[in-house]
C-alpha positions as CSV (number, residue, x, y, z in Angstrom):
1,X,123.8,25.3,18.0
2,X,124.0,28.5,15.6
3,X,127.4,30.5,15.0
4,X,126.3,32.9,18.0
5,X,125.8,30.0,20.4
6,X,128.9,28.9,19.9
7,X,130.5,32.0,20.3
8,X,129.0,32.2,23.5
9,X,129.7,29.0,25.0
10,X,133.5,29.8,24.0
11,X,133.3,32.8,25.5
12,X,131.6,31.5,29.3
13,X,134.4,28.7,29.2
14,X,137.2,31.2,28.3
15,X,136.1,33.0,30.8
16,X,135.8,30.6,34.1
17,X,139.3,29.2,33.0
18,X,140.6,32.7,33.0
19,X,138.9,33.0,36.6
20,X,140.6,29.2,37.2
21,X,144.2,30.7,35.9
22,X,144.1,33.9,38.0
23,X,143.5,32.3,40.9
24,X,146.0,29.6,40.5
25,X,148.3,32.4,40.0
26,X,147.4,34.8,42.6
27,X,147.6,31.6,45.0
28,X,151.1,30.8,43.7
29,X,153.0,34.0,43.0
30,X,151.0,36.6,45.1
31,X,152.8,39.8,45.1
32,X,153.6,39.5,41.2
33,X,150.3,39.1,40.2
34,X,148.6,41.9,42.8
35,X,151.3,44.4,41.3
36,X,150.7,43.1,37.6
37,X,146.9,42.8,37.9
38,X,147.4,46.8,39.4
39,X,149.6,47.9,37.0
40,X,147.4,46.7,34.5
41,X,144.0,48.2,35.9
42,X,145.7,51.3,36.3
43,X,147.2,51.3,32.5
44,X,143.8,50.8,31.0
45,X,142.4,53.5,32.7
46,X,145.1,55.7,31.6
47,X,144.6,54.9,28.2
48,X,141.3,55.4,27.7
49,X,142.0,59.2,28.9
50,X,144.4,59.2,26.8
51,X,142.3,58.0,23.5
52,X,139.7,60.7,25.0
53,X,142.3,63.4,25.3
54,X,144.0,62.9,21.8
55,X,140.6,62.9,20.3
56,X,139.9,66.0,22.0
57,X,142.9,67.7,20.6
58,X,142.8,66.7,17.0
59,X,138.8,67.2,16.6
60,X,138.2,70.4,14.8
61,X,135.6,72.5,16.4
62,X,132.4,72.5,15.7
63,X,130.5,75.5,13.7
64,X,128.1,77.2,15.7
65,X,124.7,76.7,15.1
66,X,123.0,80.2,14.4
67,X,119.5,80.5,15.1
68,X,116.8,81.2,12.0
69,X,115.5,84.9,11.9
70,X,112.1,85.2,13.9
71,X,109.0,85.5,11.4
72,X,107.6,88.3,11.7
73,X,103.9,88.8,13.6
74,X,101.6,89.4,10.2
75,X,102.9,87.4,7.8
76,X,103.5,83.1,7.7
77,X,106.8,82.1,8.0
78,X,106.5,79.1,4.9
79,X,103.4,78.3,2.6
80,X,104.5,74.4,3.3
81,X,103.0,74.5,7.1
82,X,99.4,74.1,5.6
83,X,96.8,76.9,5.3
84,X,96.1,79.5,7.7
85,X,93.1,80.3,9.7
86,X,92.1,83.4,7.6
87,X,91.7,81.4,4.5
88,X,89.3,79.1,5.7
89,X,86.0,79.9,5.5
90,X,82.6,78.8,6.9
């Protein structure tokens, strides 16, 4: 088994004790663990907004992008596009 292999087998048996745990909880102390488990859910969420709103505020804004002037009809806009029709010649 390689390094990552083993990370994941630690991971899927973290996890089904965790699932193991919870529910040996939730069977044994109901309420505390519906109200933590909530509290918790609701917490997360509210952090992440938070994260996204204090990044919001403290991130300068960006400069705007101004377009490039328009080349005009007659004449090529860079000699590093390749040749034009006109100078071919057959």
């Amino acid at each position: 088994m390689n390094k990552d292999q083993m990370i994941g087998a630690v991971i899927v048996v973290g996890s089904l004790l965790g699932i193991i745990v919870y529910g040996w909880l939730l069977y044994s102390f109901a309420i505390v663990v519906l109200q933590l488990t909530a509290f918790l859910a609701v917490a997360a969420v509210l952090v992440i907004l938070a994260w996204i709103g204090w990044t919001m505020a403290t991130t300068p804004p960006l400069e705007p992008i101004e377009p490039e002037p328009a080349a005009s009809p007659g004449k090529e806009a860079s000699s590093s596009e390749g040749p034009s029709d006109e100078s071919k010649t057959s």
